[in-house]
N, C-alpha and C positions, 0 to 999 in steps of 0.2 A: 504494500500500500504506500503511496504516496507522503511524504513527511509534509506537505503541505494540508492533505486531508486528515492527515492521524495529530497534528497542531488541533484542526478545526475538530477535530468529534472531540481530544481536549478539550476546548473553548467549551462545547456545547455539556460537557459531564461537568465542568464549574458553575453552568450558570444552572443547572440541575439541580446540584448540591448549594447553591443559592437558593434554590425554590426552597428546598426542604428546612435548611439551614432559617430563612426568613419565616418558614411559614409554621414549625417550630417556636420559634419565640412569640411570636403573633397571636397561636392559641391562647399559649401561657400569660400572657399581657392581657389579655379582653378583662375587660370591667364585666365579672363575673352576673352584678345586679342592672348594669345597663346591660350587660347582651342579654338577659332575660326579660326583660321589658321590651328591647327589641326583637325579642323570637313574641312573645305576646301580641305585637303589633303587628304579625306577620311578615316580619325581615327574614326571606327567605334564605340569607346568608347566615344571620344571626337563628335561625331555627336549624340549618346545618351543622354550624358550628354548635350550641345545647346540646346538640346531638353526639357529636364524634367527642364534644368533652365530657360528658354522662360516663366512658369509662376512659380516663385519659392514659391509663396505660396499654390500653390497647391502639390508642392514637397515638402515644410515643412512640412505641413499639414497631407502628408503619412509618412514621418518619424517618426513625433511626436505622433500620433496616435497608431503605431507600437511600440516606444519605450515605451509607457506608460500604453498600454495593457501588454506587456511584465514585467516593473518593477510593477506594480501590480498583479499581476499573481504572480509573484515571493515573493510578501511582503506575499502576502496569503497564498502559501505555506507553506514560512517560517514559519509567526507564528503558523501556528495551528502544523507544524513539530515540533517546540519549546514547545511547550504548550503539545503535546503530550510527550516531553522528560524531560520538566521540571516543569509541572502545569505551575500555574498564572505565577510567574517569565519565564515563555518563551517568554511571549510577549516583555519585556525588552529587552530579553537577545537577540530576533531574530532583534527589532529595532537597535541595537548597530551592531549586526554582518553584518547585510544586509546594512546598511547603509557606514561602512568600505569598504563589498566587492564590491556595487555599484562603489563607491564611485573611489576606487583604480580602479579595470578591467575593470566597464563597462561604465566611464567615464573621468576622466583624460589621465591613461594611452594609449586608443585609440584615445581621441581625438588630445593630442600631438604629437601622431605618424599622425594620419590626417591632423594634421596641417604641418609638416615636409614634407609632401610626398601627399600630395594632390591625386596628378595623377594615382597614384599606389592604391590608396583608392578608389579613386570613378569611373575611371574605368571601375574594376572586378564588383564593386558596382552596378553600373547602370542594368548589367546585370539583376541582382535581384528587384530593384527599380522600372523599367521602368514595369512590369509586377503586380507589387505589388502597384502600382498607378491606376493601371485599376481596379486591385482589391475592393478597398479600396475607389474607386471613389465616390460613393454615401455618405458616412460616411464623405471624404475628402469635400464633396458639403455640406454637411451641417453644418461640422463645418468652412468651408472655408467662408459660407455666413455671419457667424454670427464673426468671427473677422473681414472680408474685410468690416462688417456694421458697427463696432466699429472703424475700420480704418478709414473710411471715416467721422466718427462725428469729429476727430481729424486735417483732412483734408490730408490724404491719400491715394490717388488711386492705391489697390492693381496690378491692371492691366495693369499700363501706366506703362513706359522705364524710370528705373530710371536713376535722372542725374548724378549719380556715374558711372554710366557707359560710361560715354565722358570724358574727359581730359580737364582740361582748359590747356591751355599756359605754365603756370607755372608747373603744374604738371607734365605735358611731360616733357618738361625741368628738372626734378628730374628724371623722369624714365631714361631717355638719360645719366643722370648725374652719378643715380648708377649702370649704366649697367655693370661695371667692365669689364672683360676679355672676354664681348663678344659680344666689341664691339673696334676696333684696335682705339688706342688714335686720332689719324690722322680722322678716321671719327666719334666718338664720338666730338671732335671738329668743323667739321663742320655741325652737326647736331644742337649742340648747337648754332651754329652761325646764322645759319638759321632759329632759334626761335627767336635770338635775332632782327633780322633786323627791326620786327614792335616797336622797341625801341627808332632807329635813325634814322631821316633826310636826304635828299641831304646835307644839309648845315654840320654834320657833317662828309663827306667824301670827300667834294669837294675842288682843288686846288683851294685855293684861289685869289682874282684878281692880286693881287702883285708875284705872283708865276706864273701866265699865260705866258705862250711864243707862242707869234703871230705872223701874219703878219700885218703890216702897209704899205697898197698903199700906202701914202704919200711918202714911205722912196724910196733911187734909187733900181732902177735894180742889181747894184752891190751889196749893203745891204742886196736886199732880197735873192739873189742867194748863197751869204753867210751863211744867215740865214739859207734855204733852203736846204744848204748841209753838215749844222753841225746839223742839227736836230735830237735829237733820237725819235721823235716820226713820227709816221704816219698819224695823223691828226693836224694839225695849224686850229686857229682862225684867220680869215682875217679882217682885219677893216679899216677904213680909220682915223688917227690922234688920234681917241681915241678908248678903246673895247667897248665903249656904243654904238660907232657905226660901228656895227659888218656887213660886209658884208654876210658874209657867208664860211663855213668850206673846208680846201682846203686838199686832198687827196694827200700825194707825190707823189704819182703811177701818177696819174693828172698831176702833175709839170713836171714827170718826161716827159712824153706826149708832153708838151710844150717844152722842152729842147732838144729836140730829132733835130727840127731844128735850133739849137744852141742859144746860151745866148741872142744875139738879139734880139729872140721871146718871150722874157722874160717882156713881162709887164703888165701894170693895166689892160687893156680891155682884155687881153688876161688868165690874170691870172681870172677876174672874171668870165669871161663865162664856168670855168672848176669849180668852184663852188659848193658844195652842201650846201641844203638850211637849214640854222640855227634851230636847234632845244631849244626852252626855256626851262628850269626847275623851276617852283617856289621853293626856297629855304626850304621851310616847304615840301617837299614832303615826303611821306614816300617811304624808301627802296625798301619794297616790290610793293608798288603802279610804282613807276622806272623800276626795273625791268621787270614787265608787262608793262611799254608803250617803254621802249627800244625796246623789244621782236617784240609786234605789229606794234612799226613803222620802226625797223629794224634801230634801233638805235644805235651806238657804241660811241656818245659823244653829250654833252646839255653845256648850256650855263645856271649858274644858276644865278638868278634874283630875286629880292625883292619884296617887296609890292609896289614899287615905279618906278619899272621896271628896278633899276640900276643892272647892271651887278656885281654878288660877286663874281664868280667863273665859274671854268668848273669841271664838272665829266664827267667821263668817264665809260662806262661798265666794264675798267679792275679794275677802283675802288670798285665796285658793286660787284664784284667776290673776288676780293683781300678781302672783310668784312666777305667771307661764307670761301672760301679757303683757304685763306692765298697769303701771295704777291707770286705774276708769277715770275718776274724775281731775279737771283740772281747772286752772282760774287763771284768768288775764291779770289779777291782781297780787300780788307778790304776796305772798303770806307775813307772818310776823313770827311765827313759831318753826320756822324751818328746820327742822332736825339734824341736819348739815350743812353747813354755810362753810362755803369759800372765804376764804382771808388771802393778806399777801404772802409772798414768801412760802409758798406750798403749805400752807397751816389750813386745815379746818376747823371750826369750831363744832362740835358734835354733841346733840343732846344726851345726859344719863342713857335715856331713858330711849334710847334705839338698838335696834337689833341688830347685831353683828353680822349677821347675813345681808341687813340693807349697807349697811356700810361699807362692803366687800364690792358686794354688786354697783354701789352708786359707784364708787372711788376705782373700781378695779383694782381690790387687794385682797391681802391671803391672811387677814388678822385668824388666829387660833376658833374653830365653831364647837370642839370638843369639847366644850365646856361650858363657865356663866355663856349665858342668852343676848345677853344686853352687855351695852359700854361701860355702864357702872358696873356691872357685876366682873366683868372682866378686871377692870381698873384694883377693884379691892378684894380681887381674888388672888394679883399678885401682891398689893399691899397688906392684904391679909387683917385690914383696918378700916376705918372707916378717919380718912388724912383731917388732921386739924386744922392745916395748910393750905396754901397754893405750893405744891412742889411739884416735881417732874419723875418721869420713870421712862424706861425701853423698857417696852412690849414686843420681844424679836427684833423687827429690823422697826420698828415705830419708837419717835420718840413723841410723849403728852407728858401736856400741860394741864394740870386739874386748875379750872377757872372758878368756878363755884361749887360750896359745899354747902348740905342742909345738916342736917341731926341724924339723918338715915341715910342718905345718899349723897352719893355726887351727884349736882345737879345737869353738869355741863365742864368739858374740859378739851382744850385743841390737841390735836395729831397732826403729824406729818411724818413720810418716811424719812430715817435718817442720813443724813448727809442732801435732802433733797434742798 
């Protein structure tokens, strides 16, 4: 044969060994969950490809078999083409050359381009693969038997769903995290939020007991009607003298029902029998667990409670939403009670009396949550006192400033990270 024609069927066994080599990596690279949305969508290439990687050792198995018939075939050529151009010295001369052209065309350069472009590789690919797997079948069985028996001395079962193919938690969480540009910041945030939730508690989202505004039978008819008409909420805690002893949750739509035949109609028996019935939360509950018994029992507000059954707090489902969403309401007008205010100098001024999860979240930091709830509780959990002072501490890498102090708590004190 001709050394111009045994050059050229060369040529033609590297760009061979290119196919395989590219289409190869191509499989292994496909976005496992977009090519299954795209076989769903009926992507007839993406339903080929589902296909031949359903058992991918039997698809490895025809490519590598294919590629290595190919790059032997091609060594063989060469040398004896070599050995016919140069005597003994061809053997060398063809090991040095075939080993550069492999090396460069028929496997870096397509594999990089496979790894870049997956989709556009395997694909057109499949076309050819999925027919050359039937082929090959027999050949593919029996060297398929003899790795998957060596697989399995090591304790590998070529056949079972591997677990790379599920997501933990965390991982999702990264995929959500680099989705960049497509995914709008606004729900790329509450995606993440809603992975975060099996993180927190009722206990870190709920108004705590000193923050509660209720009702007390005990107080008059005047007090409550008061109460009742300066309210901005739509649900009240009703109790009698103390919230441990909670009657039950009052609806203003409810009151308003009462009022209707005027303030007089206004009292204890009448205010209880319009009642809905107290729903408990234990404090340790998880977010997500809330949510599903809100849902079920058609919930919009609990009363949380300890291991002891005292009363800590209330949540509400606009809290539970407010953790995925972001807060419901808003104002055009600045508030007066901000819970974290910006200063100069990287300094916040932050109230006692906020949770360490909003603080995290607003500011973008990693203040300790394994612990106190709140910023006072943190502050004099490492002071381990209650300060008589204005003095200073590091909290990890945060250095504060305690600004005000009551008889019980801090009321207010600045952070900033240190050195910032």
């Amino acid at each position: 044969m001709p050394p111009g024609l045994l050059f050229a069927l060369i040529g033609l066994l590297i760009v061979i060994s290119a196919f395989f080599s590219s289409s190869e990596t191509s499989m292994m690279a496909l976005n496992r969950y977009r090519l299954r949305h795209q076989a769903k969508s009926g992507h007839r290439g993406a339903m080929r490809a589902v296909d031949m990687l359903s058992r991918p050792d039997k698809l490895i198995g025809a490519i590598l078999i294919g590629n290595n018939l190919v790059n032997i075939l091609a060594t063989s050529i060469t040398t004896a083409l070599f050995m016919r151009l140069y005597g003994e010295a061809g053997v060398a001369y063809a090991t040095v050359a075939l080993t550069f052209v492999v090396l460069i065309f028929a496997e870096v350069t397509p594999k990089t381009i496979a790894a870049l472009h997956p989709e556009k590789i395997a694909f057109p690919a499949s076309v050819i693969l999925r027919p050359l797997m039937w082929l090959m079948a027999p050949f593919v069985w029996f060297v398929g038997s003899i790795s998957n028996g060596l697989a399995r001395l090591v304790g590998v079962e070529a056949g079972k769903e591997s677990e790379a193919e599920h997501l933990a938690p965390e991982e999702l969480r990264t995929v959500v995290f680099e989705s960049g540009a497509l995914l709008p910041t606004k729900h790329k945030g509450m995606l993440l939020n809603v992975l975060d939730l099996d993180q927190a508690t009722v206990e870190d989202i709920m108004i705590p007991r000193n923050e509660v505004i209720g009702i007390d039978l005990d107080s008059s008819a005047e007090q409550i009607l008061k109460q009742l008409s300066e309210s901005s909420y739509t649900r009240l805690p009703v109790y009698r003298g103390d919230i441990n002893q909670v009657v039950g949750i009052l609806h203003l739509r409810r009151a308003a029902q009462i009022l209707r035949d005027g303030p007089e109609s206004l009292t204890a028996e009448t205010l209880k029998s319009h009642l809905d019935e107290t729903y408990f939360v234990p404090e340790a509950t998880p977010l997500p667990t809330l949510l599903m018994n809100f849902q079920q029992k058609k919930r919009r507000m609990g009363l949380v409670v300890d291991e002891y059954g005292e009363v800590m707090g209330i949540v509400t489902l606009e809290d539970l939403l407010e953790e995925i969403v972001g807060d419901f309401t808003a104002s055009s007008v600045p508030s007066d009670d901000e819970e974290i205010v910006e200063q100069e100098g990287g300094w916040y001024l932050v109230d006692g009396g906020t949770s360490i999860r909003e603080i995290n979240r607003t500011l973008h930091w990693e203040l300790p949550t394994d612990g106190p709830k709140t910023f006072n509780g943190l502050i004099m959990e490492h002071l381990e006192s209650i300060p008589e002072g204005n003095i200073s501490l590091y909290i990890q890498n945060y250095l504060i400033e305690i600004v005000e102090v009551s008889d019980k708590m801090i009321t207010s004190a600045r952070i900033r990270k240190a050195g910032g």
